[in-house]
N, CA and C atoms of all chains as a GROMACS GRO file, in nm:
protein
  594
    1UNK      N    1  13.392   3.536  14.136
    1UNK     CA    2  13.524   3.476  14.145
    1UNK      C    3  13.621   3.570  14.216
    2UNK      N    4  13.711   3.514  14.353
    2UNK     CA    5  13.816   3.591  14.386
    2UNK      C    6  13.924   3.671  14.294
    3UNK      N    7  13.922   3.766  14.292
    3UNK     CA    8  13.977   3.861  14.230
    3UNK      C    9  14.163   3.858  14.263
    4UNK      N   10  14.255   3.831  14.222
    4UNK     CA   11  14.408   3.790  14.249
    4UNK      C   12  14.463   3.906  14.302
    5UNK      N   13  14.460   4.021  14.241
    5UNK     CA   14  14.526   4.116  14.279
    5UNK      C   15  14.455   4.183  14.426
    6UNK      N   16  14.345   4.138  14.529
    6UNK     CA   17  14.298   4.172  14.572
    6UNK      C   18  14.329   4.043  14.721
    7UNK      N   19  14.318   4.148  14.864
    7UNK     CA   20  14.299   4.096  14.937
    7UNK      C   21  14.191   4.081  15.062
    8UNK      N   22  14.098   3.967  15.055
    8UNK     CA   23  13.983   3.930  15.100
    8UNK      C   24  13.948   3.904  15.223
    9UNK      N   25  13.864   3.983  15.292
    9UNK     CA   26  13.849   3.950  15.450
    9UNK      C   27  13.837   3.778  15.447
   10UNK      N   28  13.790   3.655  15.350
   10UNK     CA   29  13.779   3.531  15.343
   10UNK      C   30  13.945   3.487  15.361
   11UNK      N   31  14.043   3.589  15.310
   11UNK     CA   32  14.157   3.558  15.316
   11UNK      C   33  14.251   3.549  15.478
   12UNK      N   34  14.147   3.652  15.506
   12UNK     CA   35  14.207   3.611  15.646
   12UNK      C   36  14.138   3.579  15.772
   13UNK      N   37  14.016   3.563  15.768
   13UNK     CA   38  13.957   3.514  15.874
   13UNK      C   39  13.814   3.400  15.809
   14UNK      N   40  13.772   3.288  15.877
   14UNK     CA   41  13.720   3.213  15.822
   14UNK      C   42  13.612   3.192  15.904
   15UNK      N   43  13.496   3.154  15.879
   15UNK     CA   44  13.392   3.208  15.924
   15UNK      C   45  13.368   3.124  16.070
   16UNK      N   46  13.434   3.063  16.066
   16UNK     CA   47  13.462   2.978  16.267
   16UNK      C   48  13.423   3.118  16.349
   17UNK      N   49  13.538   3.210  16.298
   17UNK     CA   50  13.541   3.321  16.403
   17UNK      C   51  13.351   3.388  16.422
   18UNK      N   52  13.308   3.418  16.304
   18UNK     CA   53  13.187   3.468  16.349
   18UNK      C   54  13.086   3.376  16.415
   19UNK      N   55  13.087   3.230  16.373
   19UNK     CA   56  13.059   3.098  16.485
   19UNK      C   57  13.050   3.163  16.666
   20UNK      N   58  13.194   3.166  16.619
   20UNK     CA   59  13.260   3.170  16.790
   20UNK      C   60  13.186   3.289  16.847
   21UNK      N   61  13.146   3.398  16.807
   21UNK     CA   62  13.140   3.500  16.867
   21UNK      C   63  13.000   3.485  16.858
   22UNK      N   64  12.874   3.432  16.748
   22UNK     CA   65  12.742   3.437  16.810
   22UNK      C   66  12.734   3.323  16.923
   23UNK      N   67  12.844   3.226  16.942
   23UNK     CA   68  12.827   3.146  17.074
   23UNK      C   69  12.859   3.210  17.180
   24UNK      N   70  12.963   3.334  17.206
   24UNK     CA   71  12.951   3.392  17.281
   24UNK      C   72  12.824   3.484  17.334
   25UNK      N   73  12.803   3.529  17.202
   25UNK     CA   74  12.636   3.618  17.253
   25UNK      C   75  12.533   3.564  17.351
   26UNK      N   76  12.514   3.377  17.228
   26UNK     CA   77  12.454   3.298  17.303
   26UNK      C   78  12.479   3.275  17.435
   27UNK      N   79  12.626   3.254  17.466
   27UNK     CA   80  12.652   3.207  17.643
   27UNK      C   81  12.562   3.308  17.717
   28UNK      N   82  12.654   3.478  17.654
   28UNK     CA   83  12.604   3.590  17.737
   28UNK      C   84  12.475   3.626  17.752
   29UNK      N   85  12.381   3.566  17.635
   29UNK     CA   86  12.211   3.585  17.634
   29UNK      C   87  12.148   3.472  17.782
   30UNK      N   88  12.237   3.338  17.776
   30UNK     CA   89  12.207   3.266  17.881
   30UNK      C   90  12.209   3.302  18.017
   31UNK      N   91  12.354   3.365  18.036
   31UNK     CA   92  12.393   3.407  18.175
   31UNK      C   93  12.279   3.537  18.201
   32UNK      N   94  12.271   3.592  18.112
   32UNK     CA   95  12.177   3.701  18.145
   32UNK      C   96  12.029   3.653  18.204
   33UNK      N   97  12.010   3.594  18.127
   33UNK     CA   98  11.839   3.465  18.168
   33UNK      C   99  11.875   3.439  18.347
   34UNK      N  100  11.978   3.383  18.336
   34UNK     CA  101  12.002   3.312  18.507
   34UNK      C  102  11.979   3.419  18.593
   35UNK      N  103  12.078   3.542  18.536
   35UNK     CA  104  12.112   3.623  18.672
   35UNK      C  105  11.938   3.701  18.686
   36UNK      N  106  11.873   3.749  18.582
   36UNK     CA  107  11.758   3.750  18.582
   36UNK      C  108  11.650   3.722  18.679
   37UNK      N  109  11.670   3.566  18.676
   37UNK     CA  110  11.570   3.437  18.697
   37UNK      C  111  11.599   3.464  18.883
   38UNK      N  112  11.780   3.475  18.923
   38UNK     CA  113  11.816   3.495  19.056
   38UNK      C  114  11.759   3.618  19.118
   39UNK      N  115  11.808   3.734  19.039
   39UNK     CA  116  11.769   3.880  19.105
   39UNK      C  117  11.595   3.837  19.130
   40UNK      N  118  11.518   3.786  19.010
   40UNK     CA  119  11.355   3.765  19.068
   40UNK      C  120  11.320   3.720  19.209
   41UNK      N  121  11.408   3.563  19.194
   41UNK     CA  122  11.376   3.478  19.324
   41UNK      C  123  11.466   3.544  19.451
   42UNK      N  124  11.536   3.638  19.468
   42UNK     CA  125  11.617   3.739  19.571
   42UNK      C  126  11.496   3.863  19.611
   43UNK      N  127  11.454   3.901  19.511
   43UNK     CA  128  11.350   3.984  19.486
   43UNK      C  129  11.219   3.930  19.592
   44UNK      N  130  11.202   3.848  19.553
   44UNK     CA  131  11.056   3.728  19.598
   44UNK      C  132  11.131   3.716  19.726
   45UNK      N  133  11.202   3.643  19.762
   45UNK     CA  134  11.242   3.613  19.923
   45UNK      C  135  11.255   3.722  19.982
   46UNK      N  136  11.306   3.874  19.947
   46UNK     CA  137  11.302   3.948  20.021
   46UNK      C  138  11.142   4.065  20.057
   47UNK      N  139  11.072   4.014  19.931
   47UNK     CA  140  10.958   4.044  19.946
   47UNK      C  141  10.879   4.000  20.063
   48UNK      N  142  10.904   3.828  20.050
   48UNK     CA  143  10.852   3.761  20.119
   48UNK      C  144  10.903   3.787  20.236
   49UNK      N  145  10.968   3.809  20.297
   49UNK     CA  146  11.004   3.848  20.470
   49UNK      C  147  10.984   3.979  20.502
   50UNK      N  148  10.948   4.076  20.400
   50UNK     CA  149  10.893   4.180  20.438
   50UNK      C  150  10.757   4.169  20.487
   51UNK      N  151  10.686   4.089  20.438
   51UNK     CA  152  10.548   4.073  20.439
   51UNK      C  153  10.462   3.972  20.522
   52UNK      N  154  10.579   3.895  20.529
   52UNK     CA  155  10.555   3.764  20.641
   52UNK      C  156  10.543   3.809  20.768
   53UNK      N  157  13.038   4.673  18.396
   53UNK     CA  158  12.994   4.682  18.328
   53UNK      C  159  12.884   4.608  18.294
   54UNK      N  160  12.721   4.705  18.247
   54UNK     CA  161  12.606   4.662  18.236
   54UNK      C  162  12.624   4.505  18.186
   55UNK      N  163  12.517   4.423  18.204
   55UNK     CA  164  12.507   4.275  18.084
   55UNK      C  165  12.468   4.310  17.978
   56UNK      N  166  12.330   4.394  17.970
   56UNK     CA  167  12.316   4.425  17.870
   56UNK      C  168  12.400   4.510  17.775
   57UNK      N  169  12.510   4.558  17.821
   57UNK     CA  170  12.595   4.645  17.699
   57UNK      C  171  12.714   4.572  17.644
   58UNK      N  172  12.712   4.487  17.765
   58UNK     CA  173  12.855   4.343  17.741
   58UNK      C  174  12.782   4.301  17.607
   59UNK      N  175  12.646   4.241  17.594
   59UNK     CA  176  12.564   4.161  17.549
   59UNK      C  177  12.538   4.237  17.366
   60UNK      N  178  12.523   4.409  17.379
   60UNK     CA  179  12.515   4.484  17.272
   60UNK      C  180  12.631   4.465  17.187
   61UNK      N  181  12.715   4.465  17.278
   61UNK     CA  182  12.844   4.511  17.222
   61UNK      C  183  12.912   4.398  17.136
   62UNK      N  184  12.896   4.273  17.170
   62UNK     CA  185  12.964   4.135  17.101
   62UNK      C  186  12.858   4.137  16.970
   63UNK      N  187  12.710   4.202  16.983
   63UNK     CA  188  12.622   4.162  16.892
   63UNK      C  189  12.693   4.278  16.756
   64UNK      N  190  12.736   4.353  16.845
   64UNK     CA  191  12.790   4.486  16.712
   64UNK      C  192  12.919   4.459  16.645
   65UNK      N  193  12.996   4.380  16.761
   65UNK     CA  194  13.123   4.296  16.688
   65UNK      C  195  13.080   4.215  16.563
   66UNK      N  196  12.999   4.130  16.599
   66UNK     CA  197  12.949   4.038  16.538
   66UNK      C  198  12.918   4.087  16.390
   67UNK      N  199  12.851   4.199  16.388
   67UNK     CA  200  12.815   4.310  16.255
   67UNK      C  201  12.877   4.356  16.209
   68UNK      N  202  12.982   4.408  16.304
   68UNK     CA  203  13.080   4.498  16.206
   68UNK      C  204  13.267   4.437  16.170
   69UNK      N  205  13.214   4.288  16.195
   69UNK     CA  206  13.363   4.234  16.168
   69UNK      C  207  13.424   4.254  16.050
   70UNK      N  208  13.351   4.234  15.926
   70UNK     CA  209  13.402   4.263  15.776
   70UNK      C  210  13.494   4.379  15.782
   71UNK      N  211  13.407   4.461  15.836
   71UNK     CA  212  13.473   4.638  15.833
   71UNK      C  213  13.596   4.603  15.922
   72UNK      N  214  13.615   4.528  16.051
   72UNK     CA  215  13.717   4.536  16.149
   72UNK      C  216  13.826   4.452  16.044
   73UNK      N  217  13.788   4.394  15.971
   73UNK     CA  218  13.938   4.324  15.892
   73UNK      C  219  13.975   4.402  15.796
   74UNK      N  220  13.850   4.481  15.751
   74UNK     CA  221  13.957   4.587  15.645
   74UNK      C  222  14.025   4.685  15.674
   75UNK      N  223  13.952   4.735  15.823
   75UNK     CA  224  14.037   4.853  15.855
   75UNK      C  225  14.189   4.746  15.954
   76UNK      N  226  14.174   4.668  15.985
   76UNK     CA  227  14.324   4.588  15.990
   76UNK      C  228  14.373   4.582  15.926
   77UNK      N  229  14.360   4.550  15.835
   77UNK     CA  230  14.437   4.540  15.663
   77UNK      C  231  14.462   4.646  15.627
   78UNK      N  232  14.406   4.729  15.656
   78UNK     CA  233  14.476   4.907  15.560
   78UNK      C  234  14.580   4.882  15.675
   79UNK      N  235  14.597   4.882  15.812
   79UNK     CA  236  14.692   4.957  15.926
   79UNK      C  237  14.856   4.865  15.874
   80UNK      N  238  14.764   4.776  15.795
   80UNK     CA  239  14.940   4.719  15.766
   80UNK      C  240  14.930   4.697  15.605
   81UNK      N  241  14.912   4.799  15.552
   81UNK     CA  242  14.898   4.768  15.412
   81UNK      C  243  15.045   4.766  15.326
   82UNK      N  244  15.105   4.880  15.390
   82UNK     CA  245  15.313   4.840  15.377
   82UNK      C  246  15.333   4.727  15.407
   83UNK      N  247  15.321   4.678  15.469
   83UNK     CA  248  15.352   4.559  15.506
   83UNK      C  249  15.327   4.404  15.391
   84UNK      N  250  15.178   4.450  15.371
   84UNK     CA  251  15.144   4.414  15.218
   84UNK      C  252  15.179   4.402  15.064
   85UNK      N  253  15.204   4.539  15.082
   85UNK     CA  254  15.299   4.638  14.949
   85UNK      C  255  15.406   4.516  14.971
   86UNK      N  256  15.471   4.588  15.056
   86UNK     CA  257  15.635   4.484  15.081
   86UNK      C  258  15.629   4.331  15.030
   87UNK      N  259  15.500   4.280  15.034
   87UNK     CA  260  15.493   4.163  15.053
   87UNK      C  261  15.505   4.100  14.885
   88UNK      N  262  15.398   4.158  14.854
   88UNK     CA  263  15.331   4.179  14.710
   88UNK      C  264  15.513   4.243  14.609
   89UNK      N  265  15.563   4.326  14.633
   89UNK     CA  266  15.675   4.377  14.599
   89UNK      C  267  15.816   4.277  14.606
   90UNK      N  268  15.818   4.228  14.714
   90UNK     CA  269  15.915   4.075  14.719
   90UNK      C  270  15.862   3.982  14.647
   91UNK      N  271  15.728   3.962  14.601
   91UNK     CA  272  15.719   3.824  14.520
   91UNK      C  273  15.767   3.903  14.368
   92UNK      N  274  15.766   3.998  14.334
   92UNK     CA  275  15.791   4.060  14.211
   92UNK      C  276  15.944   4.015  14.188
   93UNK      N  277  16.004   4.080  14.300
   93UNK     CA  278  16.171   4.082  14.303
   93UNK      C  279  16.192   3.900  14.284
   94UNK      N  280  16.162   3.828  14.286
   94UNK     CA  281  16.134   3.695  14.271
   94UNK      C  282  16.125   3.626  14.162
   95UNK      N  283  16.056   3.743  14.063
   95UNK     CA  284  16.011   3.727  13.928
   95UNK      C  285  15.831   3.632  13.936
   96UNK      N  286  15.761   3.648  14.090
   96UNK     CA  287  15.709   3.566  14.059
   96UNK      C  288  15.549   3.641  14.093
   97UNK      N  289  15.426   3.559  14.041
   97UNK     CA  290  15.298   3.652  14.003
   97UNK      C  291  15.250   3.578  14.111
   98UNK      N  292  15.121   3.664  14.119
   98UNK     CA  293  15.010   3.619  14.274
   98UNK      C  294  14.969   3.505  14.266
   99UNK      N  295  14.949   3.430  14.096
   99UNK     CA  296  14.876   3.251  14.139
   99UNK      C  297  15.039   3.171  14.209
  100UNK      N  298  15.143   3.227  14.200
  100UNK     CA  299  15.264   3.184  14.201
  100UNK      C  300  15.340   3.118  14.102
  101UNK      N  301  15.316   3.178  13.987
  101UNK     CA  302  15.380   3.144  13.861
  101UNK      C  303  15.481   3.206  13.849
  102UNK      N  304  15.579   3.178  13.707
  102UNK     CA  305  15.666   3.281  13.698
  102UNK      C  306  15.635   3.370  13.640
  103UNK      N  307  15.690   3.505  13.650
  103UNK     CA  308  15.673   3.600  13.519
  103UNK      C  309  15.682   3.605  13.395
  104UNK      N  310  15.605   3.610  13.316
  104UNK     CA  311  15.618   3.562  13.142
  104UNK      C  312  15.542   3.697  13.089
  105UNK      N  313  15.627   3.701  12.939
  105UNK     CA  314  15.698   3.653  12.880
  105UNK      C  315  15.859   3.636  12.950
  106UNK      N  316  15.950   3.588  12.940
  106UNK     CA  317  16.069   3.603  12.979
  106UNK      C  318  16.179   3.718  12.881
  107UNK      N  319  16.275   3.738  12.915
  107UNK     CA  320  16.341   3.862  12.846
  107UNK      C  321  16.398   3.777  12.712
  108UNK      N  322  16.389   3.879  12.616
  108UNK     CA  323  16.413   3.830  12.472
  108UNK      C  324  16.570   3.811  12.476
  109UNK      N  325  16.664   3.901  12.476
  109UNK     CA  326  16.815   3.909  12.501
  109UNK      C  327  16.883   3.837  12.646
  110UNK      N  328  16.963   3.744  12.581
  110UNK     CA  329  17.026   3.688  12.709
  110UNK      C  330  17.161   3.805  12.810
  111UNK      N  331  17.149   3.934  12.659
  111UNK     CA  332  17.239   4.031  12.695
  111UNK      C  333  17.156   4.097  12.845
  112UNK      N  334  17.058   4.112  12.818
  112UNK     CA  335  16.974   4.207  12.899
  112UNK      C  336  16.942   4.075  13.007
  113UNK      N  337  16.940   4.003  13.051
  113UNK     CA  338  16.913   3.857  13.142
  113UNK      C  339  17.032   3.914  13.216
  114UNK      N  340  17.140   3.932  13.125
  114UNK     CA  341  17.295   3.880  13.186
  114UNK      C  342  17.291   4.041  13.295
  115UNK      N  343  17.232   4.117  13.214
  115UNK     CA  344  17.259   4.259  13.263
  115UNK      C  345  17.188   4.305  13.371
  116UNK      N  346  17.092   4.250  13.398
  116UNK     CA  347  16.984   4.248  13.516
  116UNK      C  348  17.016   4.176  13.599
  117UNK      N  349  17.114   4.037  13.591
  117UNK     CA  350  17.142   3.975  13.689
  117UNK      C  351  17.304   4.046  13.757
  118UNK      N  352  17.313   4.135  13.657
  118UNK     CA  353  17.526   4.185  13.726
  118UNK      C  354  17.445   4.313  13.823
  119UNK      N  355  17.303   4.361  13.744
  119UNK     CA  356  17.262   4.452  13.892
  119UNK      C  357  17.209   4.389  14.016
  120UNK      N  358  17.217   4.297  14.062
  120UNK     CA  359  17.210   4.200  14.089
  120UNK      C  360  17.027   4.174  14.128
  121UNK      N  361  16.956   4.142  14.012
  121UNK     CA  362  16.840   4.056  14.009
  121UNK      C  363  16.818   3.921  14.096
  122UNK      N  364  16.718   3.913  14.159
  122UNK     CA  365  16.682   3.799  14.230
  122UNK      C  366  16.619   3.755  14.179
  123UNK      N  367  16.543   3.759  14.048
  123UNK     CA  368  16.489   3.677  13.963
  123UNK      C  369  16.565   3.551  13.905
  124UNK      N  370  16.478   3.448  13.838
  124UNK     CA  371  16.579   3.345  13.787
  124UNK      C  372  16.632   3.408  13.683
  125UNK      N  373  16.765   3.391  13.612
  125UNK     CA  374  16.780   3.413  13.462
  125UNK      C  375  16.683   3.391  13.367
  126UNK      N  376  16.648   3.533  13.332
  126UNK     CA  377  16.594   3.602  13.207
  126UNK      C  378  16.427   3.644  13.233
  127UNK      N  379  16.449   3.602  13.394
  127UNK     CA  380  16.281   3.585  13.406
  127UNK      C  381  16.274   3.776  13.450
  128UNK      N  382  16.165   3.852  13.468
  128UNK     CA  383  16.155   3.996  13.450
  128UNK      C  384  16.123   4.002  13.616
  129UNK      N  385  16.181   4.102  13.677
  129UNK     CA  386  16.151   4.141  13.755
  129UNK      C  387  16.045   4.270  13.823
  130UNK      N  388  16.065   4.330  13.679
  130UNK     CA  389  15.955   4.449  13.683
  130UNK      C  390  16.026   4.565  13.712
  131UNK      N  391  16.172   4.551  13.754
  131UNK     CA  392  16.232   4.663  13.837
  131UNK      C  393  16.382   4.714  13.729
  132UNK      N  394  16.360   4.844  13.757
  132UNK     CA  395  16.438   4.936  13.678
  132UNK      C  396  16.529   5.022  13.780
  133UNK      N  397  16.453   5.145  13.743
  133UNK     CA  398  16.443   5.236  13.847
  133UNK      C  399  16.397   5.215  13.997
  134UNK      N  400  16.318   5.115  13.985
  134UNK     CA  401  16.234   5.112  14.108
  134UNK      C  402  16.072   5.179  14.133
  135UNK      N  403  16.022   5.242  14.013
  135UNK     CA  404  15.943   5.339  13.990
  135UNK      C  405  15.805   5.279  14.032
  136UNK      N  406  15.781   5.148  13.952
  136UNK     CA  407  15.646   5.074  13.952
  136UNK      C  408  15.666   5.030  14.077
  137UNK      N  409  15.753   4.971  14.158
  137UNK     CA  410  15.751   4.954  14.322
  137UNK      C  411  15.696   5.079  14.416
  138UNK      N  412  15.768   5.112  14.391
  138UNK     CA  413  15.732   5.258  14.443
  138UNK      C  414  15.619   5.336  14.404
  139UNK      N  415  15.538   5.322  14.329
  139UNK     CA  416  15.424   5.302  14.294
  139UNK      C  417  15.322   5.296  14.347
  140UNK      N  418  15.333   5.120  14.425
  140UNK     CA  419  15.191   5.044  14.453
  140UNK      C  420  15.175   5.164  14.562
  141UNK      N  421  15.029   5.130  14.555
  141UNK     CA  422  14.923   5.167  14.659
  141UNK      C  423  14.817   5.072  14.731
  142UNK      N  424  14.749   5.110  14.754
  142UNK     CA  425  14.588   4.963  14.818
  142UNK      C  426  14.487   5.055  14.813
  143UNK      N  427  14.357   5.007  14.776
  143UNK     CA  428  14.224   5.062  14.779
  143UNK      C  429  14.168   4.997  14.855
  144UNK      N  430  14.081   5.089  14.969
  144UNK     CA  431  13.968   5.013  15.070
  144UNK      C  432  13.859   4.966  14.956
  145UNK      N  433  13.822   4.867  14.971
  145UNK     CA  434  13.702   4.801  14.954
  145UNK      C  435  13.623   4.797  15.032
  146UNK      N  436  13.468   4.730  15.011
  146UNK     CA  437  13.394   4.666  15.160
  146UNK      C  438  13.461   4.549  15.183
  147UNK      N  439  13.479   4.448  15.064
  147UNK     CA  440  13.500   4.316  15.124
  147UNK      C  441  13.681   4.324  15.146
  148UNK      N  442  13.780   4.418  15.137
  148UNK     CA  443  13.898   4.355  15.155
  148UNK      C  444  13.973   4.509  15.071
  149UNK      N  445  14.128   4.468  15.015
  149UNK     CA  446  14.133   4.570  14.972
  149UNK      C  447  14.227   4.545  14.832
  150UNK      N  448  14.237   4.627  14.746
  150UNK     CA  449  14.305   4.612  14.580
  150UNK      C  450  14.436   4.631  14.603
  151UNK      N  451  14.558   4.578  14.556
  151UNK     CA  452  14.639   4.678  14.504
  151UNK      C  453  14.657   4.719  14.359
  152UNK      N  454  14.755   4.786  14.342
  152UNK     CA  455  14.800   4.836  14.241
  152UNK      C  456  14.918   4.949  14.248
  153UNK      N  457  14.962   4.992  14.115
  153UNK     CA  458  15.048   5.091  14.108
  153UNK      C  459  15.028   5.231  14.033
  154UNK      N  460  15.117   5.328  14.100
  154UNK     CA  461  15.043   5.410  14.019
  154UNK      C  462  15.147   5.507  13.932
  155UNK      N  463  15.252   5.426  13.902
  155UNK     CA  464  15.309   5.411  13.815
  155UNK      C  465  15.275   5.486  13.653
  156UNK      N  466  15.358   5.534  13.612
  156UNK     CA  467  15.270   5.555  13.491
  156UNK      C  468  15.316   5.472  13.436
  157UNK      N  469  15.413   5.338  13.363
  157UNK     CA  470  15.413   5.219  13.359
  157UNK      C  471  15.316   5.134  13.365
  158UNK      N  472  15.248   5.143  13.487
  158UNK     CA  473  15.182   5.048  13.524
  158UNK      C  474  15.067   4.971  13.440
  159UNK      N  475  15.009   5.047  13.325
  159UNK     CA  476  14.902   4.965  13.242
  159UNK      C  477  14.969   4.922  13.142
  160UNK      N  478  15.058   4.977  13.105
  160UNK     CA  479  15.170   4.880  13.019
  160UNK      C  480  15.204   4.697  13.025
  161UNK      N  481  15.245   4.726  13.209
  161UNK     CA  482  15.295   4.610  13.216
  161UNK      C  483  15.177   4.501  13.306
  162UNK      N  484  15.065   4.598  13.344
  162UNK     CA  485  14.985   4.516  13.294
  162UNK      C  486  14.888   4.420  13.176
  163UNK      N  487  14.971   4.517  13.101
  163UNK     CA  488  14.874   4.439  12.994
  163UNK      C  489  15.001   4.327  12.932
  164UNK      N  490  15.140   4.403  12.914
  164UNK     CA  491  15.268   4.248  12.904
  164UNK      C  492  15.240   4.116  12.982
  165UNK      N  493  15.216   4.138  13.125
  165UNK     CA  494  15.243   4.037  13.204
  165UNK      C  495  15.137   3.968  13.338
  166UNK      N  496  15.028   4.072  13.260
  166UNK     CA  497  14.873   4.039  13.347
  166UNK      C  498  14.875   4.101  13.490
  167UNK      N  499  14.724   4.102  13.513
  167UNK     CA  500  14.725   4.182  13.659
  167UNK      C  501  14.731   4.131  13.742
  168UNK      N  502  14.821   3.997  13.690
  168UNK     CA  503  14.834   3.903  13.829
  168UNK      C  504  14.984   3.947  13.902
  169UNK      N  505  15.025   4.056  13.848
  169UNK     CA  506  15.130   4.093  13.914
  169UNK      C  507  15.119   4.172  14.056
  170UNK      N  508  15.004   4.201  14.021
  170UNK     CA  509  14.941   4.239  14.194
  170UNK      C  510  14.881   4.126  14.235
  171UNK      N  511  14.895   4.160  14.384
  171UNK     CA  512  14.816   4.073  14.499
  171UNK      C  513  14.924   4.008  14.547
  172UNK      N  514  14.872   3.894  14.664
  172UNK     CA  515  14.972   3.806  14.674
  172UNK      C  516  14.963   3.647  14.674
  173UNK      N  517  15.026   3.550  14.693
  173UNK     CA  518  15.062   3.446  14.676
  173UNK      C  519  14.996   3.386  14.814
  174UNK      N  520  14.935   3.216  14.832
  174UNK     CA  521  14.890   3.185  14.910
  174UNK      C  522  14.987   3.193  15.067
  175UNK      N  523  15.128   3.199  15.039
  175UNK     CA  524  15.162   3.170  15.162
  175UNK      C  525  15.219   3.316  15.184
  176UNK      N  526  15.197   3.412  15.089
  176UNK     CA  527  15.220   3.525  15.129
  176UNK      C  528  15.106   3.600  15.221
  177UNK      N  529  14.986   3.558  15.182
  177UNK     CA  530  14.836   3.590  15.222
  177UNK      C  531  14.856   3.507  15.388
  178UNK      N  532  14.905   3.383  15.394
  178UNK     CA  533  14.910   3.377  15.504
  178UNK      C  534  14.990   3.430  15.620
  179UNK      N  535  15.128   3.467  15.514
  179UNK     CA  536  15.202   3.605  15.653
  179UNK      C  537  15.164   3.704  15.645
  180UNK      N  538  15.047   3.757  15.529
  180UNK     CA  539  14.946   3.899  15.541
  180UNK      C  540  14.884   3.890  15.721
  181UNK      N  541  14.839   3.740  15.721
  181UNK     CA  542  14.749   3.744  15.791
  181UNK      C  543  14.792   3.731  15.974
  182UNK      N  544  14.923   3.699  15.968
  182UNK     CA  545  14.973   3.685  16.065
  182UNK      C  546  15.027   3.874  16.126
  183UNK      N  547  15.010   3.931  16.019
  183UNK     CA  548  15.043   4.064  16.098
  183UNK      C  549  14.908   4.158  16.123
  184UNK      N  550  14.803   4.092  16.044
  184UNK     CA  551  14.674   4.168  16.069
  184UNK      C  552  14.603   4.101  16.196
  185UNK      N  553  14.585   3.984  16.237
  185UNK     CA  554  14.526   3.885  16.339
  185UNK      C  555  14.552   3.996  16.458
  186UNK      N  556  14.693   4.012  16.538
  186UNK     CA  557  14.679   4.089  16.611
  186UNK      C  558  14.590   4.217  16.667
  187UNK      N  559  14.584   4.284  16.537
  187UNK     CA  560  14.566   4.382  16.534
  187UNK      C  561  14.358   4.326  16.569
  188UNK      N  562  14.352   4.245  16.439
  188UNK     CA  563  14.208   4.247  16.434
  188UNK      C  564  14.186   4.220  16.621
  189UNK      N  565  14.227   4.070  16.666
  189UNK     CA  566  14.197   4.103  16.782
  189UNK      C  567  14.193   4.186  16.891
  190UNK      N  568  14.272   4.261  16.883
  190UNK     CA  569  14.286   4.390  16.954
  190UNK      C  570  14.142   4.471  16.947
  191UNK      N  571  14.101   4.442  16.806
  191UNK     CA  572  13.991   4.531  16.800
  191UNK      C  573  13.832   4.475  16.805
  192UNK      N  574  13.838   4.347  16.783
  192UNK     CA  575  13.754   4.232  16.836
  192UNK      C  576  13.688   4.314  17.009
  193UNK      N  577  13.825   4.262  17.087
  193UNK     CA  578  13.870   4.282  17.212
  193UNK      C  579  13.826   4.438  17.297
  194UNK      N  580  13.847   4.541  17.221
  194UNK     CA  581  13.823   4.664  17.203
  194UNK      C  582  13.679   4.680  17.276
  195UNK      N  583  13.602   4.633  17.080
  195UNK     CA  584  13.440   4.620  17.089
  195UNK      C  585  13.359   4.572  17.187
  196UNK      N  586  13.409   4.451  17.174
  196UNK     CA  587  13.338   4.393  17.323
  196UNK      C  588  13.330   4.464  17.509
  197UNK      N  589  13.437   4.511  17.470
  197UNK     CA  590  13.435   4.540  17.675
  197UNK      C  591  13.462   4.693  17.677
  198UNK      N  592  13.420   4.799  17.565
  198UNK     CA  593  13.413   4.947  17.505
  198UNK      C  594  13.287   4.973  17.638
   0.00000   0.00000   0.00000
């Protein structure tokens, strides 16, 4: 039970915020995948005209 | 700045938020005190009740209000000297933080008028929170792009 004389991180922030911020991770885990996935296929095309 | 440290860094926010609201909450814990200390001067306790018992003598009501008390008539304000105000303190916790006084008074009138004379009141908790938000984001903000 919340304790009265006491003040509770529940008191001031509600758990949306930690929501919000593993969706940020998530975005940033995504964008990371893409730029990834690009540097490979940049990688590969420039491979590929070296070799062609 | 790396992805991967952008990417570390929100994950460590993410971990160490509890800690980022308490150490917000200590940086304005006067602010708290003050807060917690005006509902007293009020006569009124943290569920937002009044202070009880009320004063036995309407002499001593009358006499607290010519110093001029902001309490209702006869209701206790807690304040004399000023001693038990002057008093409070806050304890870090993990989850948040205590107050109290350190008063030598202070277990007295806790035990007269309950330890609901600390803490604060819901809409006091919400202008707690309006001076810590800043701060927390600041340090949200910090973490992430450190």
């Amino acid at each position: 039970m919340e304790s009265l004389n006491r003040i509770e991180v529940s008191d001031i922030i509600d758990s949306s915020v930690n929501v919000e911020l593993s969706l940020l991770a998530q975005h940033l885990e995504s964008i990371a995948a893409s730029l990834n996935a690009i540097s490979k296929n940049v990688i590969n095309k420039v491979d590929n005209g070296i070799t062609r | 700045m790396p992805f991967d440290r952008l990417l570390n860094n929100v994950q460590s926010v993410i971990n160490e938020l509890e800690n980022m609201v308490v150490e917000s909450m200590m940086e304005v814990k006067e602010e708290i005190i003050d807060l917690n200390t005006s509902q007293l001067e009020v006569g009124k306790l943290s569920t937002g009740d009044t202070i009880e018992p009320e004063y036995v003598f309407d002499s001593y009501s009358k006499l607290k209000k010519s110093k001029g008390s902001k309490a209702p008539f006869g209701v206790s304000d807690l304040k004399l000297e000023g001693d038990f105000y002057s008093g409070f303190e806050t304890s870090k916790l993990s989850e948040g933080l205590e107050l109290s006084s350190k008063d030598s008074k202070a277990p007295e009138l806790e035990r007269k008028y309950s330890k609901d004379i600390y803490g604060l009141t819901d809409k006091n908790k919400s202008e707690a929170a309006e001076y810590i938000k800043p701060i927390l984001i600041n340090k949200i903000l910090n973490g992430i792009i450190k």
